[in-house]
mmCIF file of the C-alpha atoms, coordinates in Angstrom:
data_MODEL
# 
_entry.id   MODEL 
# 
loop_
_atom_site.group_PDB 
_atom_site.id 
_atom_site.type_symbol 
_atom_site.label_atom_id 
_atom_site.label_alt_id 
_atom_site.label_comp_id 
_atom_site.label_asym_id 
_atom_site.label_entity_id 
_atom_site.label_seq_id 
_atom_site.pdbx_PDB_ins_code 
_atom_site.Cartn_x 
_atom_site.Cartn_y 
_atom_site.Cartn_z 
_atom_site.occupancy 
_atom_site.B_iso_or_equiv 
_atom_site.pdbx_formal_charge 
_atom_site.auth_seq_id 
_atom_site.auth_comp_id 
_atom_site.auth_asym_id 
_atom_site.auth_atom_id 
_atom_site.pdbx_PDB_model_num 
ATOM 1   C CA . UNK A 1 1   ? -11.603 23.781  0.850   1.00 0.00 ? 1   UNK A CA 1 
ATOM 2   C CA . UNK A 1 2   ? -9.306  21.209  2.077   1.00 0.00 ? 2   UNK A CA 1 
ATOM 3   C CA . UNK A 1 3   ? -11.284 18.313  1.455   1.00 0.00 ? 3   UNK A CA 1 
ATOM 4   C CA . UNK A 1 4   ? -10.664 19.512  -2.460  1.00 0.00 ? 4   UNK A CA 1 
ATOM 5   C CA . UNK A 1 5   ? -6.645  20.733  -1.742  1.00 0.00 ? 5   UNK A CA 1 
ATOM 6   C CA . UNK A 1 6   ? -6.237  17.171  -0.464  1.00 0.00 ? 6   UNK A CA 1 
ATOM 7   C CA . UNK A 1 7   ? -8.012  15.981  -3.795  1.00 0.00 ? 7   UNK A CA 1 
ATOM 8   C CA . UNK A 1 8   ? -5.910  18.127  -6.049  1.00 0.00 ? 8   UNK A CA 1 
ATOM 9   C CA . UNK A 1 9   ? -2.892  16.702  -4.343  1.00 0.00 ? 9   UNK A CA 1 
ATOM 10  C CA . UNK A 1 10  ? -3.672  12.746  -4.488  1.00 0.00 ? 10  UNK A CA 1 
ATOM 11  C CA . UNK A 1 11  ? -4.725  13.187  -8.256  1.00 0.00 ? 11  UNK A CA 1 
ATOM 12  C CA . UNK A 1 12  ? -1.452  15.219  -8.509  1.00 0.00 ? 12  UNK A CA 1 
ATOM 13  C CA . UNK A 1 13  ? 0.834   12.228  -6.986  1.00 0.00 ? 13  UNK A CA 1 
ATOM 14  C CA . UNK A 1 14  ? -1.650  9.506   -9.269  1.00 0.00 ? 14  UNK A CA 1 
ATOM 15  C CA . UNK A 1 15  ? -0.671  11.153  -12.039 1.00 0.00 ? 15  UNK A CA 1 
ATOM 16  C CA . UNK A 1 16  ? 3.158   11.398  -11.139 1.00 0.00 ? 16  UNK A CA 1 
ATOM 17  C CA . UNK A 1 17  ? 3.050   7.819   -11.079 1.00 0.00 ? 17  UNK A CA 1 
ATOM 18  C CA . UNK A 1 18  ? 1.673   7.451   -14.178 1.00 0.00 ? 18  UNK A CA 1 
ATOM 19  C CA . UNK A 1 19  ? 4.347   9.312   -15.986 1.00 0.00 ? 19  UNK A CA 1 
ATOM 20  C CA . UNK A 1 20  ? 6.860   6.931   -13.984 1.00 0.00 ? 20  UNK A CA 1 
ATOM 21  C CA . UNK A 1 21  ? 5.177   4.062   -15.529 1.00 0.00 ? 21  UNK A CA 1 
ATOM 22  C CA . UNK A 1 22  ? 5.153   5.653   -19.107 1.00 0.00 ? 22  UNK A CA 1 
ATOM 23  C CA . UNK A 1 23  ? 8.997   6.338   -18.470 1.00 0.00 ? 23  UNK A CA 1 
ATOM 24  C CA . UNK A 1 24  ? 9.549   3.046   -17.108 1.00 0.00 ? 24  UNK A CA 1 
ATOM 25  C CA . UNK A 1 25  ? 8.065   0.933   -20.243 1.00 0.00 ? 25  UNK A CA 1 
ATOM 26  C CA . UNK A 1 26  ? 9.320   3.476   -22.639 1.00 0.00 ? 26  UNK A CA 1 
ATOM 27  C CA . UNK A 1 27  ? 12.905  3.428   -21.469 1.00 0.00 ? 27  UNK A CA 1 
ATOM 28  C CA . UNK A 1 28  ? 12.736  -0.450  -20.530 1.00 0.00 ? 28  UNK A CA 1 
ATOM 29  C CA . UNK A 1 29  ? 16.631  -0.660  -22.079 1.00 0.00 ? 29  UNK A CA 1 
ATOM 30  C CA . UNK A 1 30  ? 18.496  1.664   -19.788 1.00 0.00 ? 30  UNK A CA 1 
ATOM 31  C CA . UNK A 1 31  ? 17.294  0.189   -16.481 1.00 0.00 ? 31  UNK A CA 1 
ATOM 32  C CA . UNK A 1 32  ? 17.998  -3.656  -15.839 1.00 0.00 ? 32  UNK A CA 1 
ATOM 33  C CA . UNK A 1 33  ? 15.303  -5.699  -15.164 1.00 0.00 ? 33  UNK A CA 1 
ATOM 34  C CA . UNK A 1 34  ? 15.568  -5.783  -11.125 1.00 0.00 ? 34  UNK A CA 1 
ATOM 35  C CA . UNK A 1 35  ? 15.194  -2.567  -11.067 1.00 0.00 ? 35  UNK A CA 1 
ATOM 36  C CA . UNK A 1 36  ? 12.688  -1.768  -13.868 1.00 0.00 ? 36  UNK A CA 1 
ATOM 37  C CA . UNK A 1 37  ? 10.416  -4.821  -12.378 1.00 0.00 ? 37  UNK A CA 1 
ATOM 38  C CA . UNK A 1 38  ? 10.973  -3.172  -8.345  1.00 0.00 ? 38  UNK A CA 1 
ATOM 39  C CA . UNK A 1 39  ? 10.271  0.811   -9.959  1.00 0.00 ? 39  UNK A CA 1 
ATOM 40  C CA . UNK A 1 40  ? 7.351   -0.700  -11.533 1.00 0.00 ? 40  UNK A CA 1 
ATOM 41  C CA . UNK A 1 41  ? 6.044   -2.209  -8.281  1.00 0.00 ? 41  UNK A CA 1 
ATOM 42  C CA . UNK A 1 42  ? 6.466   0.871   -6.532  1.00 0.00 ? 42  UNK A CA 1 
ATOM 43  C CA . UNK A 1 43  ? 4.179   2.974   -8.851  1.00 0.00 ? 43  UNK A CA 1 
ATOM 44  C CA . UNK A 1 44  ? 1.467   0.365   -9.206  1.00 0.00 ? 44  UNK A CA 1 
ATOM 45  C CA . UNK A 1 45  ? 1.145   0.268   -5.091  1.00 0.00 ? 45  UNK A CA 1 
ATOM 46  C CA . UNK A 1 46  ? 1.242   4.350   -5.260  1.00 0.00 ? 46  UNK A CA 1 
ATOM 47  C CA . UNK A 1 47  ? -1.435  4.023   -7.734  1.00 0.00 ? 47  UNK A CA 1 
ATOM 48  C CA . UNK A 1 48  ? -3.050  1.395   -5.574  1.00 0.00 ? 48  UNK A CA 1 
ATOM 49  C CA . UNK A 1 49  ? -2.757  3.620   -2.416  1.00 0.00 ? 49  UNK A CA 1 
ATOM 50  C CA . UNK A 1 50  ? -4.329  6.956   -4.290  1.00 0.00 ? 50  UNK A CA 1 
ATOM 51  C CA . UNK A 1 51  ? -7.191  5.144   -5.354  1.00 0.00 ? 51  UNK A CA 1 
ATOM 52  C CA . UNK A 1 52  ? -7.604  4.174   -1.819  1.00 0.00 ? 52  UNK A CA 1 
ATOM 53  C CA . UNK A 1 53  ? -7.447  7.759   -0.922  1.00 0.00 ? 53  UNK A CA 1 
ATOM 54  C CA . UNK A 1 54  ? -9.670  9.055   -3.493  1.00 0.00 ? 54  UNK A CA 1 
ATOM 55  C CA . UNK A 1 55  ? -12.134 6.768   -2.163  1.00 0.00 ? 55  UNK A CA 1 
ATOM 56  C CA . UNK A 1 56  ? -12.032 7.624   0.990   1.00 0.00 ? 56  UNK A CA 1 
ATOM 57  C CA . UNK A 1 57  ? -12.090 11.637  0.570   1.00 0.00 ? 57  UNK A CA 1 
ATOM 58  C CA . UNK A 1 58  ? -15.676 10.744  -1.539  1.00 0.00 ? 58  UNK A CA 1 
ATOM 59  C CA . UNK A 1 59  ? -16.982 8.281   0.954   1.00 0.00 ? 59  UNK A CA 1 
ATOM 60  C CA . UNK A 1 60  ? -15.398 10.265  3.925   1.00 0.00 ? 60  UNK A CA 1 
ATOM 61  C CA . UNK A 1 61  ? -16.892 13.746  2.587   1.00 0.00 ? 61  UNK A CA 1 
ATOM 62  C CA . UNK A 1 62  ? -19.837 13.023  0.826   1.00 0.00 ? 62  UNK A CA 1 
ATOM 63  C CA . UNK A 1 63  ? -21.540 9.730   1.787   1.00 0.00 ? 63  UNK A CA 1 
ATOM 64  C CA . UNK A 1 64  ? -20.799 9.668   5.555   1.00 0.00 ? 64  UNK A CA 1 
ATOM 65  C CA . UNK A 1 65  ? -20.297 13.677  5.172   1.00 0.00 ? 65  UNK A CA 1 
ATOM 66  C CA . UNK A 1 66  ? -17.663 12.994  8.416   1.00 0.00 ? 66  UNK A CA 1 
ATOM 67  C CA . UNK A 1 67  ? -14.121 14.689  7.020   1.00 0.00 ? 67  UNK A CA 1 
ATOM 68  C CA . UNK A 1 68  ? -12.320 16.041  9.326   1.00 0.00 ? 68  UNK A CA 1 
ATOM 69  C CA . UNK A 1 69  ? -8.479  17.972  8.990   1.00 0.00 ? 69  UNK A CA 1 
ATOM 70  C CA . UNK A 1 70  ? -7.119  15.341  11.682  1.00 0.00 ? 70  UNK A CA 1 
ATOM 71  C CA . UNK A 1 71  ? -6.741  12.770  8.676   1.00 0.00 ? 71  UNK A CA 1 
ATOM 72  C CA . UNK A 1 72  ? -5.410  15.309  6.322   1.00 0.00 ? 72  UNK A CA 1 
ATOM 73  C CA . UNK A 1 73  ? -1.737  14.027  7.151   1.00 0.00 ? 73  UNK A CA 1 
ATOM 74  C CA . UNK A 1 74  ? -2.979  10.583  6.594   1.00 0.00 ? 74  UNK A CA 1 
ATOM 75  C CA . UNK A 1 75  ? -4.017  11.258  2.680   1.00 0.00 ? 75  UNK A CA 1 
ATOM 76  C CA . UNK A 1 76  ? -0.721  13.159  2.196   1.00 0.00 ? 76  UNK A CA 1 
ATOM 77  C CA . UNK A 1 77  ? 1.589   10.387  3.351   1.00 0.00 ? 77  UNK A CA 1 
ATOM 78  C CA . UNK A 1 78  ? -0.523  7.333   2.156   1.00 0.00 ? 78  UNK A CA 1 
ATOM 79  C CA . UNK A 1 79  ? 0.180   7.377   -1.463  1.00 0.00 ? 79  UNK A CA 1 
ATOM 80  C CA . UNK A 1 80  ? 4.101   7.232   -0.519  1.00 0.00 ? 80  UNK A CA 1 
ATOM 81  C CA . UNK A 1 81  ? 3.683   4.500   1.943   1.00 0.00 ? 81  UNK A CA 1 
ATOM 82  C CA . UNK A 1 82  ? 1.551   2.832   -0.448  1.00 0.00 ? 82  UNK A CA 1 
ATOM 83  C CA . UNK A 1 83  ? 4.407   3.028   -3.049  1.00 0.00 ? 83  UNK A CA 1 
ATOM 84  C CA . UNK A 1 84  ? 6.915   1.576   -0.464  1.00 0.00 ? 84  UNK A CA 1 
ATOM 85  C CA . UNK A 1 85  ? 4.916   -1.682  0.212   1.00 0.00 ? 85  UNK A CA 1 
ATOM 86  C CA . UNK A 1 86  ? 4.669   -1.951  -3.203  1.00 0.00 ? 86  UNK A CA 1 
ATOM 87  C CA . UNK A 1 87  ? 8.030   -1.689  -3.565  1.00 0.00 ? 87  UNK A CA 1 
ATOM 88  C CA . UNK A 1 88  ? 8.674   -4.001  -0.956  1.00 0.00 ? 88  UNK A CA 1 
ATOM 89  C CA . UNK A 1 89  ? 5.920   -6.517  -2.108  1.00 0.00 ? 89  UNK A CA 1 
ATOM 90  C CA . UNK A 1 90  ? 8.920   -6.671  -4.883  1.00 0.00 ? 90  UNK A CA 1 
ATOM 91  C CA . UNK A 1 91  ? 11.610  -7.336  -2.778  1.00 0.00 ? 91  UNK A CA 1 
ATOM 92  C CA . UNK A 1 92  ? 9.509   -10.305 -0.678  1.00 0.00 ? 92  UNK A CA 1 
ATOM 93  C CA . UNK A 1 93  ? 8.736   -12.323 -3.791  1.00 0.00 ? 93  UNK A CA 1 
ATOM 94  C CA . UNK A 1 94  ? 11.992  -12.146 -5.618  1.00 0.00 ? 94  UNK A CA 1 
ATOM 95  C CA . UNK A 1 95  ? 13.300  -13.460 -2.337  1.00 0.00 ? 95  UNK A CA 1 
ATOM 96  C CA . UNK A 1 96  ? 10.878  -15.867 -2.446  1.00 0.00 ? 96  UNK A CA 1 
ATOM 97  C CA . UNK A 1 97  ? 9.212   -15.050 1.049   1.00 0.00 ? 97  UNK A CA 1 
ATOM 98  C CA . UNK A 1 98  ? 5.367   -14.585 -0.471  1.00 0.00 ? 98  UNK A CA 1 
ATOM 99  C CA . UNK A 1 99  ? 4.621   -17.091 -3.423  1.00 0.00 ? 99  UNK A CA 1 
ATOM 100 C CA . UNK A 1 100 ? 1.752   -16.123 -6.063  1.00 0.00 ? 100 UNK A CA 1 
ATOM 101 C CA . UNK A 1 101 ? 1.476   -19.643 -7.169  1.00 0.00 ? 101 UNK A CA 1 
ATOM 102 C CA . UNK A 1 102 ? 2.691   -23.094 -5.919  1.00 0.00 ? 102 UNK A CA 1 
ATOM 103 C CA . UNK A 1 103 ? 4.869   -24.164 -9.489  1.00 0.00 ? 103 UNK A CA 1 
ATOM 104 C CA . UNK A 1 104 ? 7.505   -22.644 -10.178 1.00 0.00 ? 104 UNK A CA 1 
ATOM 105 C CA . UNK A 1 105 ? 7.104   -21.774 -13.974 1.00 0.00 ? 105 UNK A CA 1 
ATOM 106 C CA . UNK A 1 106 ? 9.820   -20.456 -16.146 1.00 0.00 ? 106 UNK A CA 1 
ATOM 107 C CA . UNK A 1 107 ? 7.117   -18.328 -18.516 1.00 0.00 ? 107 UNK A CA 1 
ATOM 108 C CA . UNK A 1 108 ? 5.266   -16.734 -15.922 1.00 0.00 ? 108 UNK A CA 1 
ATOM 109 C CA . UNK A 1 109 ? 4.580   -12.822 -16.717 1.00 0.00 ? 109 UNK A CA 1 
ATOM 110 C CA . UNK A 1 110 ? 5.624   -9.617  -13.965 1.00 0.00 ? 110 UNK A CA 1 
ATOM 111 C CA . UNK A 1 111 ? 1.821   -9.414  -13.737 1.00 0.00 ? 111 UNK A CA 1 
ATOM 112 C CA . UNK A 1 112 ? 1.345   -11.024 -10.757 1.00 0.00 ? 112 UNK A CA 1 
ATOM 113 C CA . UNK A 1 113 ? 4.608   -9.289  -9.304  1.00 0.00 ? 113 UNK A CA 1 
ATOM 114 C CA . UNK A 1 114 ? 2.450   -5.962  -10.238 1.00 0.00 ? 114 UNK A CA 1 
ATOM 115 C CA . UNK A 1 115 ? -1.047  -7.180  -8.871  1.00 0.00 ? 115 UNK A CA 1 
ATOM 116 C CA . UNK A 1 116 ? 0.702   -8.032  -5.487  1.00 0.00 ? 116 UNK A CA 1 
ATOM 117 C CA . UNK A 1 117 ? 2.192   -4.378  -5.689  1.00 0.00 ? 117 UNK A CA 1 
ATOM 118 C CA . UNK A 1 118 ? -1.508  -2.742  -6.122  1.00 0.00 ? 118 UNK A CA 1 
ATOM 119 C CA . UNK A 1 119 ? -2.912  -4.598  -3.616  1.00 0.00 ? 119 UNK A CA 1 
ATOM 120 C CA . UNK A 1 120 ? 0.053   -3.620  -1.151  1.00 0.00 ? 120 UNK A CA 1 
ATOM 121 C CA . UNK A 1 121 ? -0.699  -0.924  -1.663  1.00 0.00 ? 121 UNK A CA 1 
ATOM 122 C CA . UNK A 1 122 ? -4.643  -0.270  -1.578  1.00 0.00 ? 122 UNK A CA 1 
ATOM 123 C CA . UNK A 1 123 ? -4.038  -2.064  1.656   1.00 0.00 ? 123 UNK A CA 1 
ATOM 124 C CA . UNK A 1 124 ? -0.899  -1.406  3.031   1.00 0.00 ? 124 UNK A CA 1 
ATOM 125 C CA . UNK A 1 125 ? -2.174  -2.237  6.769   1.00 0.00 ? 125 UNK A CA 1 
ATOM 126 C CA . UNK A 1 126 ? -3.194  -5.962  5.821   1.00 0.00 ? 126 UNK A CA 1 
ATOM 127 C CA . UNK A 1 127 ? 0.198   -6.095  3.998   1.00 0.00 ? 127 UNK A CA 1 
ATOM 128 C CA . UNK A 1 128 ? 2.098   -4.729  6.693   1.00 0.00 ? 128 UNK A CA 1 
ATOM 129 C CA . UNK A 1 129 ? 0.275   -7.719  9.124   1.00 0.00 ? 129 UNK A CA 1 
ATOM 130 C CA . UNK A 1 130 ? 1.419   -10.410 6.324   1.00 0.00 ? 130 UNK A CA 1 
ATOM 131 C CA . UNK A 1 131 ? 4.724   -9.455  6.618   1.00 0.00 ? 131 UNK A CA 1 
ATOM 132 C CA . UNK A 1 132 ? 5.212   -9.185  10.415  1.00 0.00 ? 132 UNK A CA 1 
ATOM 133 C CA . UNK A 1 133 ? 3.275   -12.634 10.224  1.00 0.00 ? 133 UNK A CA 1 
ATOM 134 C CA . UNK A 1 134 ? 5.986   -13.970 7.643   1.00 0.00 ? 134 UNK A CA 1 
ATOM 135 C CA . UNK A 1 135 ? 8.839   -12.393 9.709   1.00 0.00 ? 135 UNK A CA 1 
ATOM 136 C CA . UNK A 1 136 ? 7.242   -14.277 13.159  1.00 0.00 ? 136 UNK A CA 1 
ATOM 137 C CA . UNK A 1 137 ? 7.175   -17.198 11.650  1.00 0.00 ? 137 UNK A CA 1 
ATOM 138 C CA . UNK A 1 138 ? 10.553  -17.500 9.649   1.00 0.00 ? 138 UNK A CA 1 
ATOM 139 C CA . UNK A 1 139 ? 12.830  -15.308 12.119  1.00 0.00 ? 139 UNK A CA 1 
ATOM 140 C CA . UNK A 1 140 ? 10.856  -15.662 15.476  1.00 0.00 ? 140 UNK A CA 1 
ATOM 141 C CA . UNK A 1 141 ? 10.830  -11.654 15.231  1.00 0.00 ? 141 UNK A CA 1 
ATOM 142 C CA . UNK A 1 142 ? 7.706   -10.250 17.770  1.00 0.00 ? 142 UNK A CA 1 
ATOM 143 C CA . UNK A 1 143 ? 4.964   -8.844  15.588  1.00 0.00 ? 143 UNK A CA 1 
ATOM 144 C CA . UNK A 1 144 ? 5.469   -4.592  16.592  1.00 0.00 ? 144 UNK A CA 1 
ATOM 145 C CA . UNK A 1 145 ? 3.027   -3.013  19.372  1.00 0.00 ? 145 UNK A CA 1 
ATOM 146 C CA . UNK A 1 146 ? 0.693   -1.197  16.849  1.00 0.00 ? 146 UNK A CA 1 
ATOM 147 C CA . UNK A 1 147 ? -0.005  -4.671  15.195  1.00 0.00 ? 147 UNK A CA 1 
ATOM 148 C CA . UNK A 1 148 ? 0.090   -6.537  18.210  1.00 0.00 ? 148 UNK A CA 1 
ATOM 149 C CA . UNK A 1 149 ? -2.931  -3.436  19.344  1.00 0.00 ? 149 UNK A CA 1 
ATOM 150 C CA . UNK A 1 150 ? -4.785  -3.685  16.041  1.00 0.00 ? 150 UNK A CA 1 
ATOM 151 C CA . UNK A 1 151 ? -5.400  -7.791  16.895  1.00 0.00 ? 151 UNK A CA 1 
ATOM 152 C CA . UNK A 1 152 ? -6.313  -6.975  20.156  1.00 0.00 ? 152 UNK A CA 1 
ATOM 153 C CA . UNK A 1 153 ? -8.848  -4.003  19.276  1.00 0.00 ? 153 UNK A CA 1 
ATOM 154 C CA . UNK A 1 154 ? -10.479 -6.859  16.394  1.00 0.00 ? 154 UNK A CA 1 
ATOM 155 C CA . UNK A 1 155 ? -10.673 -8.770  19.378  1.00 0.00 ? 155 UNK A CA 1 
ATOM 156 C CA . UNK A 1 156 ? -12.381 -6.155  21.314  1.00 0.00 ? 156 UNK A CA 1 
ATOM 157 C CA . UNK A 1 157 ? -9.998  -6.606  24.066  1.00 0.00 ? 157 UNK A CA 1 
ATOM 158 C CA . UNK A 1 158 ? -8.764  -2.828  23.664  1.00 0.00 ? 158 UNK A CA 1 
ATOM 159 C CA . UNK A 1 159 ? -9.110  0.945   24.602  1.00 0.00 ? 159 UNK A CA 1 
ATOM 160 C CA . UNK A 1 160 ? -6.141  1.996   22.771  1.00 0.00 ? 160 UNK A CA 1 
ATOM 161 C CA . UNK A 1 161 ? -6.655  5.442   20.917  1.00 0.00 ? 161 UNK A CA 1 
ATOM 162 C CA . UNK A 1 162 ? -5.943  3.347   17.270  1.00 0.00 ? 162 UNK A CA 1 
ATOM 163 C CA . UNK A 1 163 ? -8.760  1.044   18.144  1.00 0.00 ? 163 UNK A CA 1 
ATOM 164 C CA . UNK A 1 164 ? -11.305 3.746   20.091  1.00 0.00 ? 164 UNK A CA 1 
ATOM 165 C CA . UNK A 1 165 ? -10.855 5.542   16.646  1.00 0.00 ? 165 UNK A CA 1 
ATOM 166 C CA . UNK A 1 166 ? -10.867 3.125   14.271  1.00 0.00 ? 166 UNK A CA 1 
ATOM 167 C CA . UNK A 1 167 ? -14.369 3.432   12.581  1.00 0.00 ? 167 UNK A CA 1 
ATOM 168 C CA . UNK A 1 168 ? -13.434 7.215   11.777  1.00 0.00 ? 168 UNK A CA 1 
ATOM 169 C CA . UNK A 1 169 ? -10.424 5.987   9.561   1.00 0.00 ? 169 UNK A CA 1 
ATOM 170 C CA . UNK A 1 170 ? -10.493 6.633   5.931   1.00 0.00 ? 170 UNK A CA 1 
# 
């Protein structure tokens, strides 16, 4: 039962961001741009991060047939995360901190703004790692303990709980 409650739910938050994104385009005149552009961004990573959940309640349930109510929090919070890196995927290239292409061009569409936001977040881990590579690099700030655990588990260096785990994940 909650393998389909969890369903229900992700399907129900998809479709929330769908009517955003009908709002949004529809009602392009009362928001400025910044702000249209950043809302936009958000919704495509939510969308990006419930199709990433979908697939993984199918894959996790049926083809590995390994769900288990531990993760449950994990689909319920992922589409929201998911929408905040794609918010802040927004926020990164307007400040011009990730680049989509090396010339600047005065024509160039919000497309790539939202393909950067889906892919934030469908993988909101990877994107989290860019951006504490990003703030190493141009700050000096130290990359945070669960990232700095994650390189050492794909190095096979540890027996943290993340890493012992990590095949079950979703």
């Amino acid at each position: 039962m909650s393998v389909f409650l969890v369903a229900v739910y992700v399907l129900a938050i998809a479709a929330g961001y769908i009517t955003g994104l009908g709002y949004i385009m529809t009602a392009n005149q009362v928001h400025p741009e910044w702000l249209r552009v950043g809302l936009t961004c958000a919704a495509v990573g939510g969308l990006g991060g419930c199709m990433y959940c979908l697939r993984g309640v199918y894959l996790n349930y049926s083809v590995h047939q390994r769900w288990g109510s531990k993760w449950i929090p994990w689909y319920l919070l992922r589409p929201i995360v998911s929408a905040g890196s794609g918010a802040i995927s927004y926020v990164f290239l307007k400040a011009g901190l990730l680049i989509l292409e090396s010339g600047t061009r005065q024509d160039a569409t919000e497309v790539g703004f939202y393909a950067l936001a889906f892919i934030a977040g469908l993988n909101v881990d990877k994107f989290i790692s860019k951006l504490e590579d990003i703030a190493q690099a141009v700050w000096g700030i130290e990359k945070s303990r669960a990232a700095r655990e994650d390189a050492a588990a794909r190095d096979g260096a540890s027996t943290s709980p993340a890493a012992l785990h990590g095949a079950n994940q979703p």
